[in-house]
N, C-alpha and C positions, 0 to 999 in steps of 0.2 A: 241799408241806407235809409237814410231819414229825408224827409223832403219837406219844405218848411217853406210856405204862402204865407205872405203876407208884406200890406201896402206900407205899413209904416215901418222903416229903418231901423230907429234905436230898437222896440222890443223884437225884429228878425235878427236884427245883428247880436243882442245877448244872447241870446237863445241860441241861436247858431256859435256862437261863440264856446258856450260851456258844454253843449253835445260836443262839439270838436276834441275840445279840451278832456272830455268822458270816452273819448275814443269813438265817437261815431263819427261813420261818413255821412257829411248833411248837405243838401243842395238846399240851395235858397232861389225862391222867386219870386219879385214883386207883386205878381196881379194870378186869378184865378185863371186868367183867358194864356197867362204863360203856362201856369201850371196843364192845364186842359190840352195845349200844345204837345206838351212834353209826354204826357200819360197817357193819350189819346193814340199818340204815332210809335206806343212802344220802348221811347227813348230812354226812359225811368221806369224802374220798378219798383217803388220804396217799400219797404219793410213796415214802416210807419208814416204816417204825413202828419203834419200839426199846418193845421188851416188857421191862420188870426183873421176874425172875416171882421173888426173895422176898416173901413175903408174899400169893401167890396161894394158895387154897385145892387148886386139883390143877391144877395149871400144866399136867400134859399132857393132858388133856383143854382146858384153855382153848387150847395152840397148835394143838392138831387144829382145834378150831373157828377158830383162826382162820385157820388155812391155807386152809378154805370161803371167807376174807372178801377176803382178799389175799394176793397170790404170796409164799412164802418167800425167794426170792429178793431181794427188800424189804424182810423183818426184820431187826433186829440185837436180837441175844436175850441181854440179859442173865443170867447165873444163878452159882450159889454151892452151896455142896457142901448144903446146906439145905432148895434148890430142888430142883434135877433137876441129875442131873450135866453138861455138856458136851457128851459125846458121846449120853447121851440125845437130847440137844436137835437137837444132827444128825442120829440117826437119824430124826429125825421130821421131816428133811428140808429145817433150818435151818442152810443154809452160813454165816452169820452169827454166829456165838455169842464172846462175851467174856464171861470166868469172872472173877468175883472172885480178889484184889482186883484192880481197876483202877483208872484214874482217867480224869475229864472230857474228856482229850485225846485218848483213846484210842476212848471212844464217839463222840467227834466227826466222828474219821479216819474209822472205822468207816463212818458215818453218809456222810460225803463221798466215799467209794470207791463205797459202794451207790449214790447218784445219778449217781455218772460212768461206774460201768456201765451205767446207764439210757441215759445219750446215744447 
């Protein structure tokens, strides 16, 4: 299952849109403090997460927290010169990161290399 954070609508909705369409189960949720909810009480186990942290209130503090919830190694981390820079996002131990601009194919790849490392 893939689990997919993030505030802003249109880039959650493709993104969710063409994993579906690739056959994956993907949960989508608005904010970091849903997501924390969700991950924290057990309710989800994603396989993968793709974090899009514009629009998070202090993104590094929510990927700290969520590094407690599941392995880096599993993220694909969104962000934009806005958010946190890139190598921010690595330093804090997310080999994962694609910086704006991108596009849907690209999170996808993303998305499907981090499971085939999992095998």
């Amino acid at each position: 299952m893939v689990l997919l954070i993030g505030a802003e609508w249109r880039p959650r909705t493709l993104v969710r849109a063409e994993l579906l369409e690739r056959g994956y189960e993907t949960f989508a949720v608005e904010s970091w403090d849903e997501a924390h909810m969700l991950l924290a009480a057990g309710a989800i186990r994603p396989d993968v997460t793709v974090f899009d942290l514009p629009g998070e209130d202090n993104p590094e503090a929510a990927l700290r927290s969520l590094a407690g919830l599941v392995r880096p190694e599993a993220v694909v981390v969104l962000t934009g010169e806005a958010a946190l820079p890139a190598g921010a996002v690595s330093a804090l131990g997310y080999p994962h990161v694609v910086a704006r601009p991108f596009d849907v194919g690209q999170i996808v790849r993303r998305v499907e290399a981090v499971r085939e490392a999992q095998r």
